[in-house]
N, C-alpha and C positions, 0 to 999 in steps of 0.2 A: 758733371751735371748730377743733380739727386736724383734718386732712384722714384720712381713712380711708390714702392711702399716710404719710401720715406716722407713724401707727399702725403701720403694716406695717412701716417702716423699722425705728421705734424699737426694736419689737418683736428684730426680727432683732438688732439691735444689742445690747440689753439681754443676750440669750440669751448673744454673743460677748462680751459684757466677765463675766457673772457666770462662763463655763464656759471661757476658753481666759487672760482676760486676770489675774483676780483671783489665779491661782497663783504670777505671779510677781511679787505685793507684796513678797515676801521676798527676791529676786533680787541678789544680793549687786553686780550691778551698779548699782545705783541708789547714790549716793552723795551726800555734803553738798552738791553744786552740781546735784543732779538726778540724771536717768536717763543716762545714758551713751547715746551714740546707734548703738552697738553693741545694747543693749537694743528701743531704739525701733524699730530697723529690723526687726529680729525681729520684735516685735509688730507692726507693721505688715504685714510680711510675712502674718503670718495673718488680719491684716484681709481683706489682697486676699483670700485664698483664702476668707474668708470671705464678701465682697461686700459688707462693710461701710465701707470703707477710705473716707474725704470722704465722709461721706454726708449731708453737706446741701447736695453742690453734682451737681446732674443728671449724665446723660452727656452733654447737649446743650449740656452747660455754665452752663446756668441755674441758679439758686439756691430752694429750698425758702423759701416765707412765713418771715418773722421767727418770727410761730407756730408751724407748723411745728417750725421749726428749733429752739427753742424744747424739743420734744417731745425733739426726740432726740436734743438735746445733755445734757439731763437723762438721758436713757438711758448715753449717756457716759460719765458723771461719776460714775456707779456704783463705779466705780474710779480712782484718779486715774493710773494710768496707760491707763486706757478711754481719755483724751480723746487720749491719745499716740497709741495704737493705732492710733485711727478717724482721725487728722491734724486734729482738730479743737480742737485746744490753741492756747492764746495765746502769742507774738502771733502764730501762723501766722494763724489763723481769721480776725484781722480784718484784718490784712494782705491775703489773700485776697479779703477781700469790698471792700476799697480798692482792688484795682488791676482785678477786675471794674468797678466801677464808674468810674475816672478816665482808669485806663490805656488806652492805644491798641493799635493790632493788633501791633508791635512790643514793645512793652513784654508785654504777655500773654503773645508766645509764649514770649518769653526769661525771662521771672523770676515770671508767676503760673504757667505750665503746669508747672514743676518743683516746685512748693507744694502745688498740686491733686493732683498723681500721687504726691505724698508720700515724694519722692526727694530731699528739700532741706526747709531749716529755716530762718525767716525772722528778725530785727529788726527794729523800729523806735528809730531814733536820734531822741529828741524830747529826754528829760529830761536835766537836767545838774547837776553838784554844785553842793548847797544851800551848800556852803563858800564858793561862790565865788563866790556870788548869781546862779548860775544860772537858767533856767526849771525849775520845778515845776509846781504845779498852775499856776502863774501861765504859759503859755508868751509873753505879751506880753515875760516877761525874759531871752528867748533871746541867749544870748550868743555860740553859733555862727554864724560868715557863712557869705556865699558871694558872691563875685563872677565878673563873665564876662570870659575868658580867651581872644579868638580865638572856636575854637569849644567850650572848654570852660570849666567853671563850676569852679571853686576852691573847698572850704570848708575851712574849719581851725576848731576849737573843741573843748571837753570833751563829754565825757556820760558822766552815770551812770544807776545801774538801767536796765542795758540787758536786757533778757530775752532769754536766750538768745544772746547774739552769740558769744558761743565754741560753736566748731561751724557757725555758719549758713554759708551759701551764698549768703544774697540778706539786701542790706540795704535796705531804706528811711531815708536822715537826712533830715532837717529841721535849715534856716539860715535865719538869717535874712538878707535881700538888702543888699550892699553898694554894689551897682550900681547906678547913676543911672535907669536904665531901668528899675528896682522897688523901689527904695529902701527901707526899712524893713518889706517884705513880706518872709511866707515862703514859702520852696524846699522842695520836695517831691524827691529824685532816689532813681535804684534804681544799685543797685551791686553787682557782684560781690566775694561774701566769700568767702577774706581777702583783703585788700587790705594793700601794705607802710606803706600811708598812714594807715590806722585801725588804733591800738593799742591791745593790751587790757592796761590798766596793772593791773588786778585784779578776781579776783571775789570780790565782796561773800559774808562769813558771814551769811546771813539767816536768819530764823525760819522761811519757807518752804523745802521742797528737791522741789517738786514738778514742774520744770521745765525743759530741760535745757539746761545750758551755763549756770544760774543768773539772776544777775545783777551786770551788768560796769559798771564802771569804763573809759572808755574815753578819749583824744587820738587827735583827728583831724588831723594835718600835712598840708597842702597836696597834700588830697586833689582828684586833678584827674576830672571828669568829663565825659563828652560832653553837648553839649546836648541830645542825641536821648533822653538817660536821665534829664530831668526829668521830673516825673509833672505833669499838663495844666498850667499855666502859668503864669510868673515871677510872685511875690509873692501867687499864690493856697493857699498852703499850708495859711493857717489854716482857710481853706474847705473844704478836702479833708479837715482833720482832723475837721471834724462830719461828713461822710459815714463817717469810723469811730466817731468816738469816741460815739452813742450805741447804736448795732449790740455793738460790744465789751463796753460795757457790760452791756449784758441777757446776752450769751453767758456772761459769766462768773457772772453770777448762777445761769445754767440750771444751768452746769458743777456749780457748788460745792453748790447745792440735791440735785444726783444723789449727791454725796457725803453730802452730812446726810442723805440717805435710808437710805443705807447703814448709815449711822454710829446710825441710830436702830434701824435693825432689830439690828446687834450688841447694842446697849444694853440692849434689850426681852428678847431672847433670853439676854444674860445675868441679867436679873433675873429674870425665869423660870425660870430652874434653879439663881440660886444661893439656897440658905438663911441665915437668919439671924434669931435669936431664934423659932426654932419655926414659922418658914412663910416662902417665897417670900418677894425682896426686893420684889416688883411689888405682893405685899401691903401692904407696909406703906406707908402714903398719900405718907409724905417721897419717896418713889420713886418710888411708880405716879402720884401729878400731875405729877412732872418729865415725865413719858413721855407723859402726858396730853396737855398744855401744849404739849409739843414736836410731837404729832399737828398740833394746831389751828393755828401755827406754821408747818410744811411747807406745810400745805394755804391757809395766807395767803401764803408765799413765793411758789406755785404762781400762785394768782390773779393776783399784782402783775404779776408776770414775764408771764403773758398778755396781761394790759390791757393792759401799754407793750407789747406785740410786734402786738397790734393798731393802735394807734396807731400806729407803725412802717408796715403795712401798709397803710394810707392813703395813704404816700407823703411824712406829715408827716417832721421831723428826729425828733423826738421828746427833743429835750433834755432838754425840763422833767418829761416824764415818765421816762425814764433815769434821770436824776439822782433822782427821788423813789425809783425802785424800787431803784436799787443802793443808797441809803440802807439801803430796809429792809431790804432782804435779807443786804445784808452784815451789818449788827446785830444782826437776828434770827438770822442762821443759826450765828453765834459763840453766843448767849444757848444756839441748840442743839444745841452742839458744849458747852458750857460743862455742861449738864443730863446729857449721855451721859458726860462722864468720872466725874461727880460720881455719879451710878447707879452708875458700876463701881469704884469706889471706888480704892484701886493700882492694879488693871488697867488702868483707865482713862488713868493716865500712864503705861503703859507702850508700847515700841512693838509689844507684841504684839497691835496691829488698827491700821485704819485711823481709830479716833475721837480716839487721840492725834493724830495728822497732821492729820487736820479741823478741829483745836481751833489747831492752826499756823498750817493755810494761812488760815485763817478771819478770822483775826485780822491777816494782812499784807491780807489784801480790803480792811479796813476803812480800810486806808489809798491801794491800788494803786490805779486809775482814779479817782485823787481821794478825800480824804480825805473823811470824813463831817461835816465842820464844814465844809468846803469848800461840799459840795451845800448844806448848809441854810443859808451863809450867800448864795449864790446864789440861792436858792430865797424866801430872806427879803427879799430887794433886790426880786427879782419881786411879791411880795405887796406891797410897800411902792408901788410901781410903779405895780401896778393899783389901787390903794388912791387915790392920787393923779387918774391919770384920770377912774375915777370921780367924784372929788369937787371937778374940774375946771370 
């Protein structure tokens, strides 16, 4: 159960994304590769001034329960540029909650306290082009090294679908070790962006444009870095990556579910006042089950997204339950993103609301933090797994 200040949070946040943030969905700066960070600082700006700005990470610097957090990033997501606003957008978010947890007293002051204060905008370098048999979902096929130079580490390789790196400040890549000393592990480092070493060879046209600075295409040339800017140590990378990767996951669940909340109350409210054939669309059953369906829906996204953020809360990784829940949520939340265009009929593809863009960003989910065949064919190894044990 959330906490009564997580309530309180949420609340205040909610107030600030329906009444200061939602006016400028229209904002002629947001463009195909995102928001312009001319945009974001603005709206951040009236975060602060509103006391909403990182608000699931304390003043003491401590972080709000997975639960919690949970509560009001769904508050967030009310607007998809709320999650900008409040600095609670990926990959800042889980970026943040990785170097809280791995990072040293050095590394926090330099490259998480500029993230938290929302004065800088993060990357993570993991994924690399599918062309070239890169890592994907698979990151065993990392194709980027890094070896140690003296006292700096070398990496050189590709990445793609970089989020966000045009614009950032602060990068996190991952390499994999050339060095005898960790040989086939991965490297964790932070680096100041730009860098003349890391280029941005293009940004990706994607279905999504919710995000800012997109998603890049990137060569990295003998990029040198110190050793003091690895994140905890040689050839534990993949380890650090489950300290984010099932945290990230449920955040973007929260996020995007705040959107389909949105996105159903336009829906509802258009079929309530538009007419057709002699009475209210809501009337007529083809419409008012989609609306129905999609209530029962939200309110099961809601659950799932709980469970796994309790489990989280335990102190468990939470993978297996991650992975189940971004399944559903991202399926489910497209089916009702899928229901609200189809109620508004041409409106509904238009970009005059935000349930066209829900029906975009919805449908890149199903593939971003891993594709949904991905989880369940992971998910089906495990069953097969315990299956075996048992009958061992």
């Amino acid at each position: 159960m959330s906490s009564e200040r997580a309530s309180t949070i949420a609340n205040s946040v909610e107030t600030f994304v329906r009444e200061q943030v939602v006016p400028f969905e229209s904002d002629p700066r947001w463009g195909d590769h995102g928001p312009a960070d001319e945009l974001v600082q603005e709206l951040r700006g009236l975060a602060r001034e509103a006391g909403v700005l990182t608000p699931h990470i304390l003043e003491d610097g401590s972080h709000l329960t997975h639960t919690e957090t949970a509560k009001v990033l769904r508050a967030t997501g009310l607007s998809p540029l709320g999650t900008l606003a409040c600095n609670v957008m990926a990959p800042d978010e889980g970026n943040m909650y990785l170097l809280s947890q791995v990072g040293d007293a050095q590394i926090k002051e330099r490259f998480l306290a500029p993230l938290v204060s929302g004065e800088a905008r993060s990357a993570f370098f993991m994924t690399e082009p599918a062309s070239e048999g890169g890592a994907g979902s698979d990151p065993s096929m990392m194709q980027t090294t890094c070896r140690l130079d003296g006292n700096h580490w070398v990496v050189n390789g590709r990445k793609a679908f970089i989020t966000g790196a045009e614009g950032a400040k602060v990068g996190i890549v991952m390499a994999r070790s050339i060095d005898p000393s960790s040989e086939g592990g991965a490297c964790m480092f932070l680096v100041d962006l730009p860098d003349p070493a890391i280029q941005i060879d293009r940004v990706l046209d994607t279905i999504d444009n919710s995000m800012p600075g997109g998603h890049a295409v990137i060569t990295i040339n003998d990029l040198r870095i110190p050793v003091d800017q690895m994140l905890g140590e040689a050839g534990e990378g993949f380890k650090y990556a489950q300290v984010r990767l099932a945290p990230a996951r449920l955040t973007h669940c929260s996020r995007w579910l705040g959107l389909a909340i949105r996105a159903q109350e336009i829906a509802t409210d258009y079929a309530c006042r538009r007419q057709a054939f002699g009475k209210p669309l809501v009337d007529h059953e083809g419409v008012g089950f989609m609306l129905a369906q999609n209530k029962i829906d939200l309110q099961a996204c809601e659950l799932m997204i709980d469970w796994c953020a309790g489990v989280l809360d335990t102190g468990d990784l939470g993978t297996t339950e991650s992975s189940m829940a971004k399944t559903f949520v991202a399926e489910t939340l497209f089916q009702i993103a899928d229901r609200c265009v189809q109620c508004m009929g041409g409106t509904g593809v238009t970009g005059d609301s935000i349930v066209e863009l829900l029906f975009r960003e919805v449908r890149a989910f199903r593939i971003y933090d891993g594709p949904t065949e991905v989880h369940k064919w992971s998910l089906a190894k495990k069953i097969k797994r315990e299956w075996r044990d048992a009958n061992s």
